[in-house]
Structures are given as structure tokens and as C-alpha cells.
C-alpha positions in Angstrom: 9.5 -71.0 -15.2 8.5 -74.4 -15.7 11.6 -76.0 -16.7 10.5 -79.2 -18.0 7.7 -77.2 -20.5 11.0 -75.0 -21.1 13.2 -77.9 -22.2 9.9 -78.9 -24.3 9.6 -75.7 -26.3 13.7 -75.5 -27.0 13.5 -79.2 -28.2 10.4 -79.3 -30.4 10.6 -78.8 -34.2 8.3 -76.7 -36.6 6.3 -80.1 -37.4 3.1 -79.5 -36.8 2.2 -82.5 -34.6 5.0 -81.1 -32.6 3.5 -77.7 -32.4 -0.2 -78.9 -31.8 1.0 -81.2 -28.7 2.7 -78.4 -27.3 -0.1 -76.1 -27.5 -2.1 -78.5 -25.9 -0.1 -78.7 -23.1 -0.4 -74.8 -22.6 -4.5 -75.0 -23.1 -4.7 -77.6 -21.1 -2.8 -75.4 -18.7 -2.9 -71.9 -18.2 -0.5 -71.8 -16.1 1.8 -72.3 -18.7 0.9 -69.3 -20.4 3.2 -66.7 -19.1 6.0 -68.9 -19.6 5.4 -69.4 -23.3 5.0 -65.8 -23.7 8.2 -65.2 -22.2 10.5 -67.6 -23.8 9.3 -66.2 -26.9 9.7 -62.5 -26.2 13.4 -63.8 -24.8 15.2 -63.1 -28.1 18.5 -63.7 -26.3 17.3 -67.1 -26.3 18.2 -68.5 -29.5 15.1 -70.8 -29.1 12.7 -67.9 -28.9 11.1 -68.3 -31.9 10.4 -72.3 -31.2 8.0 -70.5 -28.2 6.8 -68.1 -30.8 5.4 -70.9 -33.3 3.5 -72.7 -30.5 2.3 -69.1 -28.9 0.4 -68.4 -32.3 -1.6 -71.7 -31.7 -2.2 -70.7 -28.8 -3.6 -66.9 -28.9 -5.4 -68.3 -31.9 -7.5 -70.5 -29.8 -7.8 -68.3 -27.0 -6.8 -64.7 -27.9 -8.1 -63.6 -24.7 -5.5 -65.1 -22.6 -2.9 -62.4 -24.1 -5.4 -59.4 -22.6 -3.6 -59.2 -19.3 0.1 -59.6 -21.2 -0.9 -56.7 -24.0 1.6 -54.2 -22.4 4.5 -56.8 -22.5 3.7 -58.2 -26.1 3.3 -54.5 -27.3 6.4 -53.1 -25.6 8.0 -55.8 -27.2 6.9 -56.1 -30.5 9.9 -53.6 -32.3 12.8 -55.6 -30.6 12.0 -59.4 -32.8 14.6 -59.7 -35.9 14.1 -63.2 -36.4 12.0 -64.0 -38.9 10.8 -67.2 -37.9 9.4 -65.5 -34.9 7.9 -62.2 -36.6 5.8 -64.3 -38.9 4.0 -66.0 -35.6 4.1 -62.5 -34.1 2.8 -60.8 -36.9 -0.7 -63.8 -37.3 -0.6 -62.7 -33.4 -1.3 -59.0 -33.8 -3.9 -59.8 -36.5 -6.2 -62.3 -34.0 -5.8 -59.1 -31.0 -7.0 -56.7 -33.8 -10.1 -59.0 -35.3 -10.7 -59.4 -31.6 -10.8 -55.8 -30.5 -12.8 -55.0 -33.5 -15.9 -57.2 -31.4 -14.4 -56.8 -27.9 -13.1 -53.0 -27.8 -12.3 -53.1 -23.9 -9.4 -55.7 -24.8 -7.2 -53.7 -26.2 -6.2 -49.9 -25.5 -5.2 -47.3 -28.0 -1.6 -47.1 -27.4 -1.3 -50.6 -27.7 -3.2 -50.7 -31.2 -0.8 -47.4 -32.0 2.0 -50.0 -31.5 1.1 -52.6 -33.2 -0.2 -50.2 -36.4 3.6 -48.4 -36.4 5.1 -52.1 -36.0 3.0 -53.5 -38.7 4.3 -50.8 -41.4 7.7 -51.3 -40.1 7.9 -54.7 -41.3 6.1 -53.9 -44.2 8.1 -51.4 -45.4 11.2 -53.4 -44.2 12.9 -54.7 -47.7 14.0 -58.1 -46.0 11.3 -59.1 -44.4 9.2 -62.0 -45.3 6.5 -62.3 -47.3 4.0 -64.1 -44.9 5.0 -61.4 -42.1 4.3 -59.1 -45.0 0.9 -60.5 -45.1 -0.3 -60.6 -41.9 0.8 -56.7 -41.6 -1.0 -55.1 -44.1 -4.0 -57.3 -43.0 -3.7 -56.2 -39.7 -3.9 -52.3 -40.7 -6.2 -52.9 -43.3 -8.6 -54.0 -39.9 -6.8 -50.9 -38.1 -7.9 -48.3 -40.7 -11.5 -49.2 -40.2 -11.6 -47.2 -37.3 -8.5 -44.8 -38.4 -8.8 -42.5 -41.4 -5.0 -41.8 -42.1 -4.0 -45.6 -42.1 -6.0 -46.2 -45.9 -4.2 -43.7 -47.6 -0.8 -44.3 -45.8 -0.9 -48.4 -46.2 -2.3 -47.9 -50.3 1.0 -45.7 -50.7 3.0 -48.1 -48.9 1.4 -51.3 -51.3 1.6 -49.2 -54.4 5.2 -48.4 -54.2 7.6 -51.1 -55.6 4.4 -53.4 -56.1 6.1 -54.6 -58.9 9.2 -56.0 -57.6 7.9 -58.3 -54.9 6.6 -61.7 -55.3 3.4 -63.4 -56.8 2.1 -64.0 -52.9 3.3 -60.2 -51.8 0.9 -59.1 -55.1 -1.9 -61.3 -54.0 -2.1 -60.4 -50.9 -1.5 -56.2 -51.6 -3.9 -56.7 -54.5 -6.4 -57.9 -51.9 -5.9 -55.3 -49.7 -6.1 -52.5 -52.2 -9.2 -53.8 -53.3 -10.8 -53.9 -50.2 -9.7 -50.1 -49.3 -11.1 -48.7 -52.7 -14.2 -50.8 -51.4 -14.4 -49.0 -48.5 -12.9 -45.5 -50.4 -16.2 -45.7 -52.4 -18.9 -46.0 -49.7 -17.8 -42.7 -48.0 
């Protein structure tokens, strides 16, 4: 671990000049990588989500630096509670999934079965954030182009309660349910 790039990621703030210099130093050098994506799968570390904010920069300039860490982030994914790390988490599994969709060697199955059962965890979860929210049913909405049960399971899943959640949830669910009627009325 690369204590001086530690001490930098505990110390930095969620300003984005902050975030972007940070990142930098990580493209700039990927030997940093591994360390990023361990301080912010650490959630002992009560800084974790500091790593998590600068590790969604990161993956969504290069996405393909997370292929060789997919086991770890997958494995992991259940375990964040903090939801200033499951919002950068959640953008995360989105840019692996638009990725696999062109490049289907970079992800395997049981990892995409992980992030698809994660995703409607914190979508069904009643405290969780709306961005997380977001990114989630995004995510399966991209996942049930290649998996028939996920359509009908996610349009249940926006449907109920639709109207007690906020203006962005309804956006974003509105979005979504268009798009699966979309794709409900070509087959």
C-alpha cells in the first residue's frame, strides 16, 4: 500500500477538483490502482467511501482496469452500507455492464448474476438513496437485454410504491419502464 496516496485519499474532500487530481494520480499511475480499489472495498475504514468517489472516476475512464479485480469488486459488492460509497459503486457496476454489453469476455456470468441480485437489493432497499436507486435499475434495465426474467421482475419492482418515492426516483423509473415496454413491444 502506498501510504502517501493512502494518506491522500483519507484527506481529500468530495470537491471535485479534489477528486479529479486524485484520479489523475491513479491514471497517471496504474500502479495505484489496486490500492484505490482496496481502500475502498475496506469498509472498516471509515474513509472508504473517500476511495470510492475517486474509484468511480477512475473505472469511468478506464473500466478495463477493473477486469482483473471483477472477483474482488463482485464478492464484495453486498457488504457496502454507506451510502456515500454505494452511489460510486452503484455508477461502477453500470460502466462494467455498458462495457460487457460490447466486450462480452470482460465479464463472466456469475459476476453479472452478482451485480443483477445487488442491484435489486438496493433498489428494493427503502433507505437507500435515490441516485444509487438510479444507477440500479439502469444497470438491470442493460442486464435484461440479454435476460428475459429481469424485465418483468425490475417493472414489478418500479411499479410498486411508485407513488411514494421522489420526483428523481419517478423520472428515472418512468424512464426505465418506458424503455422495457419499448423493448416488450418488439418481441
Amino acid at each position: 500500500m502506498d501510504i502517501f496516496f493512502y494518506n491522500k485519499v483519507i484527506n481529500s474532500t468530495a470537491h471535485r477538483a479534489i477528486r479529479d487530481e486524485l484520479s489523475a494520480m491513479v491514471l497517471n499511475d496504474k500502479n495505484l490502482f489496486p490500492d484505490l480499489l482496496h481502500i475502498g472495498f475496506d469498509i472498516q475504514d471509515k474513509n472508504h467511501h473517500k476511495a470510492c468517489w475517486i474509484l468511480e472516476l477512475v473505472c469511468e475512464a478506464n473500466i478495463e482496469w477493473l477486469k482483473d479485480y471483477l472477483h474482488f469488486f463482485c464478492e464484495r459488492l453486498p457488504n457496502f452500507t454507506n451510502e456515500s460509497a454505494i452511489r460510486p459503486i452503484a455508477k461502477i457496476c453500470l460502466f462494467a455492464v455498458k462495457h460487457s454489453s460490447k466486450n462480452p469476455d470482460f465479464i463472466s456470468e456469475k459476476q453479472l448474476q452478482q451485480i443483477t441480485e445487488v442491484c435489486f437489493d438496493w433498489l428494493i432497499n427503502p433507505d437507500e438513496k435515490v441516485a444509487a436507486k438510479a444507477y440500479a435499475m439502469r444497470t438491470l434495465y442493460l442486464l435484461g437485454e440479454n435476460n428475459d426474467w429481469i424485465y418483468p421482475e425490475l417493472q414489478i419492482t418500479l411499479e410498486q410504491d411508485f407513488s411514494q418515492h421522489t420526483a428523481a426516483y419517478k423520472a428515472a423509473a418512468k424512464d426505465i419502464l418506458q424503455k422495457i415496454r419499448k423493448q416488450q413491444k418488439k418481441h
